[in-house]
N, C-alpha and C positions, 0 to 999 in steps of 0.2 A: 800511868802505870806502864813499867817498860816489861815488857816478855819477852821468851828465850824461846828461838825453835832452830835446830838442828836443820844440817844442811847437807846433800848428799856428802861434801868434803868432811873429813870429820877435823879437821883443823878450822873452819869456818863455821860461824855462827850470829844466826839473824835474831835482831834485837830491835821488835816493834816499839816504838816510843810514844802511840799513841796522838801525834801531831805532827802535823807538817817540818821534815826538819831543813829541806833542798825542796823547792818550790821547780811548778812546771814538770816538763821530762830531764832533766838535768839531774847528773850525777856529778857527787864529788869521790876522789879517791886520793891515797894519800899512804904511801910506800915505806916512810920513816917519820923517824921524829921531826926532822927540817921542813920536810914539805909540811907536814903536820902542824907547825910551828903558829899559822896564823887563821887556825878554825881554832875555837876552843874546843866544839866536843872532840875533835881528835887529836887536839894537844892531851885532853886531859886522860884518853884513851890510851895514848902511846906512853903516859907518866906511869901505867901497870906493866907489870913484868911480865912479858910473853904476847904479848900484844905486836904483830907485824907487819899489818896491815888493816886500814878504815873503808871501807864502802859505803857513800850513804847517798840515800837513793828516799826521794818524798817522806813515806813515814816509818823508815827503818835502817838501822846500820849494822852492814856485816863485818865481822871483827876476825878475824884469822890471826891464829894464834901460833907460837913455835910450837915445831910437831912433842916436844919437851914438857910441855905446859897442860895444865891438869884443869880441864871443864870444871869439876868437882867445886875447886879454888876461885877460877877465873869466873865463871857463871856470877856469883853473887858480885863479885868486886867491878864487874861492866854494869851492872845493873845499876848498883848504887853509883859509881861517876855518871853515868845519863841521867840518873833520877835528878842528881844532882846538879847537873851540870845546866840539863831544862829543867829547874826549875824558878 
């Protein structure tokens, strides 16, 4: 089950996935779509509109959005691609 909690940024938001997704202390980060290109969860992250950035870090990924782009919207449609995407 993946949940959403706000983040002091209000452009950023963390999205527990409930498992291990980056093993150790190791982070992964990923600034476009190209870098992005060869994880799936942040290829399929950056395939939603307003999506600008991936931070994923053990058992959650922070998702930063264009200052443009509507939580309202976006909240459910990150949710369902990770549900999806680990499943």
């Amino acid at each position: 089950m993946v949940t959403f909690k706000a983040t002091p940024n209000p452009n950023a938001g963390k999205f527990t996935v409930g498992r291990v997704i980056v093993e150790g202390k190791a982070s992964r980060s990923f600034y476009n779509v190209t870098q992005a290109a060869s994880d799936p969860i942040a290829a399929a992250l950056f395939a939603l509109d307003g999506v600008t950035n991936v931070f994923m870090v053990e058992d959650f990924v922070t998702v930063t959005k264009d200052a443009s782009a509507d939580w309202s919207e976006l909240i459910p449609r990150v949710t369902e691609t990770l549900e999806n995407v680990l499943a």
